[in-house]
C-alpha positions in Angstrom: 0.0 0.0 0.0 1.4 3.6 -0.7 0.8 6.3 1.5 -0.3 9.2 -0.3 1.5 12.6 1.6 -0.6 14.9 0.0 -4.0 14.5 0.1 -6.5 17.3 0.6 -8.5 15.4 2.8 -5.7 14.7 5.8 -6.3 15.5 9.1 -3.0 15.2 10.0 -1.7 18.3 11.9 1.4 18.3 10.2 -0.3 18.0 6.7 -0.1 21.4 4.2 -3.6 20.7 3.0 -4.5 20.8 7.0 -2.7 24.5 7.3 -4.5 25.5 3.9 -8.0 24.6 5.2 -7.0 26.7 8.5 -6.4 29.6 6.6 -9.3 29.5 4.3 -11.4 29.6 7.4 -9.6 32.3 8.7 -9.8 33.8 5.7 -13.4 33.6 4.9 -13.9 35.4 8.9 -12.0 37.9 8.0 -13.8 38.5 4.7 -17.0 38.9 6.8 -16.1 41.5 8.6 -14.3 43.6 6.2 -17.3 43.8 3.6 -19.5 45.8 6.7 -16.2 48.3 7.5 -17.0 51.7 7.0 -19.6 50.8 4.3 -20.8 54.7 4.3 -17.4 56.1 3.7 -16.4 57.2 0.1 -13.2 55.9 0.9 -14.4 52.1 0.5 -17.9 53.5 -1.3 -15.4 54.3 -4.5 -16.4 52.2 -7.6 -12.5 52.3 -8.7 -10.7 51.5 -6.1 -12.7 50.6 -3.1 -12.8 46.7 -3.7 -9.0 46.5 -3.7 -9.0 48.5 -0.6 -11.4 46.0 0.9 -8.8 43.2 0.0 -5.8 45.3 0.9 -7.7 45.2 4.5 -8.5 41.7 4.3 -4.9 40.7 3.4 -3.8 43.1 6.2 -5.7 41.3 8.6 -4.6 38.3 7.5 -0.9 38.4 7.6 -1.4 40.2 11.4 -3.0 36.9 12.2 -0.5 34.7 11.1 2.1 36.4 12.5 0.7 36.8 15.6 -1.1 33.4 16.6 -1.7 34.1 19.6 -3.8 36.7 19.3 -5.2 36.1 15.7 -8.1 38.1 14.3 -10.7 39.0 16.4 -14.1 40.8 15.2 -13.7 44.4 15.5 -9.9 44.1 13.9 -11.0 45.7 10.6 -12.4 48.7 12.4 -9.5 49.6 13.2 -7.0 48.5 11.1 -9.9 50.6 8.4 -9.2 53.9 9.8 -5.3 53.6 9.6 
């Protein structure tokens, strides 16, 4: 039988597919949020360029809580990181 390393399914801390499922969750938190920050601002309301501010936030947010795992994101974050 041949063990198969990478499998998308694994549970297996140590797997990568295991880390990528962690992150899409984190991910998809974070994305809740930061769609309702400052919707009535012009800053964000901007046809042009207020989605990729959105994602700037959202991958903002995301590297903060990878780099710091013990506190990770919390609900509010984007408030704050959206007035910066």
């Amino acid at each position: 039988r041949v063990a198969v390393s990478n499998d998308p399914l694994s549970v297996e801390a140590s797997s990568k597919w295991a880390q990528y499922w962690l992150d899409a969750e984190l991910v998809e938190e974070i994305h809740k949020d930061v769609v309702r920050t400052h919707p009535d601002l012009q800053f964000f309301l901007d046809k042009e360029h207020g989605p990729s501010r959105y994602e700037a936030l959202q991958r903002i947010l995301f590297v903060y809580a990878k780099l710091n795992p013990g506190v990770r994101y919390v609900q509010g974050m984007n408030e704050l990181v959206g007035t910066l």
